[in-house]
Structure formats: C-alpha cells, structure tokens
C-alpha positions in Angstrom: -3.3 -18.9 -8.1 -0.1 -16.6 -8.8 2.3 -16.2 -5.8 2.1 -12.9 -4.6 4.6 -13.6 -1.8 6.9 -10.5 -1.0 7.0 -7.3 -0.8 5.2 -4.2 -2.3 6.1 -0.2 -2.4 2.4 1.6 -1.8 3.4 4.0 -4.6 3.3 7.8 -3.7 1.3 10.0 -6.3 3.6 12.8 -7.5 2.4 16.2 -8.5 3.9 18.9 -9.9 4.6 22.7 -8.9 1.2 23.2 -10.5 -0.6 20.3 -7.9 -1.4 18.3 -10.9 -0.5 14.5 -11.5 3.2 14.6 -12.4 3.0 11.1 -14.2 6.5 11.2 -16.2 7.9 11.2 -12.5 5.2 8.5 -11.7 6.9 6.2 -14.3 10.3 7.4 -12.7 9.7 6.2 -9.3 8.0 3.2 -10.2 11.2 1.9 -12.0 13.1 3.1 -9.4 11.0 0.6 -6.9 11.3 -2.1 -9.5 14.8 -1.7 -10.1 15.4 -1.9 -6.3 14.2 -5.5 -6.2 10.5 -5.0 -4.4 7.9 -7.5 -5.4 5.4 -5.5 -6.5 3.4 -2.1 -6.4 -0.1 -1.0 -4.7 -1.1 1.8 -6.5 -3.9 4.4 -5.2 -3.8 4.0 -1.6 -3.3 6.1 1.6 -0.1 6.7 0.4 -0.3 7.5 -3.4 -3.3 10.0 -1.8 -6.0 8.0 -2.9 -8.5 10.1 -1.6 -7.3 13.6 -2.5 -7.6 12.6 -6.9 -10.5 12.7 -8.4 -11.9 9.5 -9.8 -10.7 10.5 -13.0 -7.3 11.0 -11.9 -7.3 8.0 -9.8 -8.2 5.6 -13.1 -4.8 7.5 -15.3 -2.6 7.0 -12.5 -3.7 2.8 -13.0 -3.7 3.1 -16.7 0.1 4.9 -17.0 1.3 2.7 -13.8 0.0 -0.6 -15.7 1.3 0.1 -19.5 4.7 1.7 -18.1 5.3 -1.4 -15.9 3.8 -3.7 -18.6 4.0 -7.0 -16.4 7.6 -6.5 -14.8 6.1 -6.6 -11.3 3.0 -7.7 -9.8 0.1 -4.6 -9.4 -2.3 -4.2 -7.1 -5.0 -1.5 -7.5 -6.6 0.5 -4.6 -10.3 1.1 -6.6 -11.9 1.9 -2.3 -14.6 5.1 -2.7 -17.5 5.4 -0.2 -19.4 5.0 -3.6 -19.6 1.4 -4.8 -20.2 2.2 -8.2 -16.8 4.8 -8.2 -15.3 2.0 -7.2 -16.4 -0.8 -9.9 -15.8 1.6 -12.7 -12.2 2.2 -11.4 -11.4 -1.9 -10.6 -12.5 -2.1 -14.2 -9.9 0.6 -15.3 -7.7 -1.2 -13.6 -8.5 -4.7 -14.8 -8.0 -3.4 -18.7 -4.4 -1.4 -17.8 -3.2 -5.3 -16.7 -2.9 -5.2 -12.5 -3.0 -8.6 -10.8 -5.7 -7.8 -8.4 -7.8 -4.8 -6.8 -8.1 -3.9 -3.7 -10.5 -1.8 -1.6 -10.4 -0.3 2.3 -14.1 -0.7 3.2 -16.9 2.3 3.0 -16.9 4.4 5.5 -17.9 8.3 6.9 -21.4 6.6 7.1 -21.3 3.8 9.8 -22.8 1.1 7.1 -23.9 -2.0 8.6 -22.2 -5.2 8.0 -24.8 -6.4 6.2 -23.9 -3.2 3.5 -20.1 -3.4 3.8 -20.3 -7.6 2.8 -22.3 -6.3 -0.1 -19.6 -3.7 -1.2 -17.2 -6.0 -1.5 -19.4 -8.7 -3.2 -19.9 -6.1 -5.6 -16.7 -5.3 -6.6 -15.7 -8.7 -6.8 -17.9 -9.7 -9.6 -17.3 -6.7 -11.8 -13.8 -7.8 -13.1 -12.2 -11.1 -13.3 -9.7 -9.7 -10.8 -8.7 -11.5 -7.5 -9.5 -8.8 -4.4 -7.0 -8.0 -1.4 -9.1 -6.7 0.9 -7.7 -3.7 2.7 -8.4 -4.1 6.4 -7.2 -0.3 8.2 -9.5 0.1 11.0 -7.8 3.1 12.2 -8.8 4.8 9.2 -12.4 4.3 8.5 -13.1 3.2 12.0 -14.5 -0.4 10.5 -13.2 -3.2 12.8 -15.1 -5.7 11.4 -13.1 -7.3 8.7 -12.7 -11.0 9.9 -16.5 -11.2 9.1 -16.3 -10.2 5.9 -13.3 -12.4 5.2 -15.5 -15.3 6.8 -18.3 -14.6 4.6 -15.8 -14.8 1.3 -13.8 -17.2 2.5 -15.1 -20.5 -0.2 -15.1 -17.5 -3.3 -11.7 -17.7 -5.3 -11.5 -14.5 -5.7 -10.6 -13.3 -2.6 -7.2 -12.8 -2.7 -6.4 -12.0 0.9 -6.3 -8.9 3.2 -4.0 -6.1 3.4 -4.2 -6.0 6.9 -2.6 -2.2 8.5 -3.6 -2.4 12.1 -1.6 -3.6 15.4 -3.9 -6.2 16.1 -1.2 -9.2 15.3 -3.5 -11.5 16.8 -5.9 -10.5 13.9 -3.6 -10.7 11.5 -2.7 -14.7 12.4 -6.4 -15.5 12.8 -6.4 -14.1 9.0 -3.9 -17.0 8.2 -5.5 -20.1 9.9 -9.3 -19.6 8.2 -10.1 -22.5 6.6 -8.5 -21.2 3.1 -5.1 -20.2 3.1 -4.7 -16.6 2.0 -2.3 -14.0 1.3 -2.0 -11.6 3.9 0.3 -8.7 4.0 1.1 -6.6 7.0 0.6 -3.3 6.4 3.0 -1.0 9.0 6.3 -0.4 8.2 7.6 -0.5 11.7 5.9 -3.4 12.7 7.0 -6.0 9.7 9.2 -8.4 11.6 6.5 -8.6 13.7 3.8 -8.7 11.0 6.3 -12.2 9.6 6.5 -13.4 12.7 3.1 -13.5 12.8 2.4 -15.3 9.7 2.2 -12.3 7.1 3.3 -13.4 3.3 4.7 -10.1 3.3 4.4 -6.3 3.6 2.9 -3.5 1.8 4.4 -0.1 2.8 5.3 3.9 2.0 8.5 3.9 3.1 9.7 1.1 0.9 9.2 3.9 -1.7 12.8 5.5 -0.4 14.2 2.8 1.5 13.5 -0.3 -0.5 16.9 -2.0 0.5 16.5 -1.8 4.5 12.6 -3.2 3.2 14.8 -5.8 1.1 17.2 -6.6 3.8 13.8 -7.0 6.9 12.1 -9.5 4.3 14.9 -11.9 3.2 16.5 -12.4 6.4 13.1 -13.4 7.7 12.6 -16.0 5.0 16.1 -16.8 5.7 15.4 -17.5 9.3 18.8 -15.1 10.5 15.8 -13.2 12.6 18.6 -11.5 14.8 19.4 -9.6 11.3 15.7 -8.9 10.5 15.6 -7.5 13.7 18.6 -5.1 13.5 17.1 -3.9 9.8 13.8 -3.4 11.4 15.5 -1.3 14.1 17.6 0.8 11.4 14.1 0.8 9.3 12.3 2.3 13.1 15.1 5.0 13.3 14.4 6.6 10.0 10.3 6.4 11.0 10.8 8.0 14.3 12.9 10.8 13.2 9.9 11.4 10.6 6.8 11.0 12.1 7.3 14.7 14.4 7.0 16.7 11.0 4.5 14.6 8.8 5.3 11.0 7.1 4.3 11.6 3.5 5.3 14.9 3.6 8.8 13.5 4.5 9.1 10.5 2.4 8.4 12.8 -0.6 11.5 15.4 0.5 13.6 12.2 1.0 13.2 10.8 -2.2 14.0 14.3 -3.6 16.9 14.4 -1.7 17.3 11.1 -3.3 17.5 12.8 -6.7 13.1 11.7 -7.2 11.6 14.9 -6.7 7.8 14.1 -6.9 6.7 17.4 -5.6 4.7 17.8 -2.4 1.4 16.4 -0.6 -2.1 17.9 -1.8 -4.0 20.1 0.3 -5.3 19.8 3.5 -1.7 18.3 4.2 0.5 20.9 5.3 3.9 22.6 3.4 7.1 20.8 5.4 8.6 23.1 7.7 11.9 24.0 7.2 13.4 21.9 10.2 11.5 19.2 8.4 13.2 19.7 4.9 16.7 19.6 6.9 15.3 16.3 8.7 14.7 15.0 5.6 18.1 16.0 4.0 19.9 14.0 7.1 17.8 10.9 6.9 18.5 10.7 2.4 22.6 11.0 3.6 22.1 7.7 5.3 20.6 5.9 2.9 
C-alpha cells in the first residue's frame, strides 16, 4: 500500500460574499498548501464545513479539489452523512475525481448501535476500490466506540487507518499495536508532538491551512528526533491557537489567511460574523507568520 506518512491541511471551504462555494479560491488555497510542502489534503471535513454543503456541493468541492490537484499530493475525501447511501454516492464521486482514500466520522444524532455503525462503514468500504481512514472524533458525534470497529476491520485491506481527533493518547497507541499496522493520524493541532510521540504517522489539521511551516517545522523535527525543537514549534503553534480559540477557530483561520492575502470569505450560518476585536486578533496573529 502507498505511504501516506506526513502531514495533511483539512482544507477550509471558501464561499463567497454571496455564501456560495467560491471554488477559484478553493483551487487557490489548495496550491497554496501544496506549495508550502504539506503531504496531502482532507477535503470535506469539520473544517472545510462538511456538514453545512449540501451533498451536491459536497461532491464539486471533490471533483474541482481532485482535477485541480491532478495527483500532486495525496487526497483524502470526507464522504461521512448520517445517511449511508449520501455517503456511498459521494465516496464514489470522489473515487472518479482521483483521491487516494475516503474517509467517514461515524453516523450519529441517532445513537445507532454498534452493530449499525460496523455496517456503515462495511458499506462504504465496498462501494469504491478506495482504501478508508476512519475518522474517529468522539467529541463530535458522541460515538466512543471506534477501537471496535477497527477490530472488526482489522484482516480487510482496505482499511486504511483512523483519523483519530480526541485526547485519548492512550487510544490512539492502542490504534498502532493491533495486530495490522495502520496509518493513524492525530487529529488536534495542539496536541501533535504529543499525538508522534505516541505513535501517530502524522497529523491532519485546520490550522496547517495558514501556518503550514510551524506544521512543517513540528513534523520533521520529530522524524528527526531534535524533540526539544518539535517542542518549541508546538509551543509557537499553541500560542497562535490560544489567542484564537476566545473569538471562534474557523472563523479566525479564515480572516488570517485573508490577512495572508487568501481571502476565502467567511463561515456559513449558524457560525457567527467575527467580531471586530476578532478581525484585529486575526490581523496580529497573520503579522507573525
């Protein structure tokens, strides 16, 4: 299987003034990511607003991600929907625009069995040739049983691995002693040293979207083994995420980047406008960078 060691922007989702898709600036940010030396792209999940495009919108965004990049970097697609069948017909979307692999967070609002969740997945897996990274976010769908499902995968080859956005490190290193190796990719920015440490192949994030060299600099003195500099990135990285997280995170990644000279237009409703003390937040943070 291909080597999807490294790291990976989870692409934001512009819009424009008008709240539709913006996907000129799409393109523009995704080379800008590229460019900056990232492994890779996820494209479609919490970050790119997954959840606030319609289906429809969700499959263009894979379609003009995957012929735009056209095989520079690898691509993973987040195809997750409470529906199972959304989700097939946008893995397969994704499968013909050229990604590497699909992922999906598991099925939630409804409290679904085990039993139902194992079947989701199962599902998706055999509608496309794709390998699946499983997108393990507790926090988010309130699902905590992941390592289950893994188990119950763990002999089919086309599990990929997990992307695995939760605190629970010791979780994350049971991920990488099953008894298949997989790819496992920590999935909070703040916590990546730790997430390496751990045994993570790498990290999937938002804020690599605006400060891919501080990402750059974390990852490759880890691999390096200088962990006294992975640790002073990770602190620089920590500063800029604590100044943020008072006024809204995606709200503020998106007025960095156009302080950056990216402007990809704000978060959809319910998200909230940035306040002005935000925007000047914002402005600071870009002059740093």
């Amino acid at each position: 299987m291909k080597n999807f060691q490294g790291v990976y922007a989870a692409l934001m989702t512009p819009f424009s003034a008008d709240g539709s898709v913006n996907y000129e600036a799409l393109k523009t940010l995704a080379d800008h990511c590229i460019d900056a030396g990232l492994t890779g792209l996820y494209v479609g999940g919490s970050t790119g607003e997954g959840f606030l495009l319609t289906e429809e919108e969700r499959m263009e965004v894979f379609r003009v991600v995957g012929q735009h990049v056209g095989g520079r970097c690898n691509l993973f697609a987040h195809v997750g929907a409470i529906s199972t069948d959304s989700a097939i017909r946008m893995a397969r979307v994704a499968e013909s625009s050229g990604f590497d692999a699909v992922s999906a967070v598991a099925p939630f609002y409804y409290s679904f069995p085990l039993e139902a969740i194992k079947t989701y997945y199962g599902d998706i897996m055999q509608a496309t040739s794709l390998p699946m990274l499983m997108y393990n976010f507790p926090n988010a769908g309130g699902f905590n049983g992941m390592l289950d499902v893994v188990n119950a995968f763990i002999q089919d080859e086309k599990l990929l691995g997990i992307k695995h956005t939760s605190q629970n490190l010791f979780e994350l290193e049971q991920f990488k002693h099953l008894s298949r190796d997989l790819f496992v990719f920590n999935g909070f920015d703040e916590m990546l040293v730790a997430g390496l440490s751990m045994g993570a192949d790498g990290g999937i994030g938002s804020t690599y979207n605006f400060m891919p060299h501080i990402i750059l600099e974390i990852y490759h003195s880890f691999q390096n083994g200088d962990i006294a500099a992975a640790q002073k990135a990770q602190e620089k990285a920590n500063r800029i995420i604590s100044a943020m997280i008072p006024f809204g995170v995606f709200q503020m990644e998106k007025e960095i980047l156009k302080n950056l000279g990216l402007p990809v237009g704000e978060c959809r409703k319910p998200f909230l406008p940035l306040s002005q003390a935000g925007k000047e937040k914002a402005k600071e943070i870009a002059a740093m960078l």
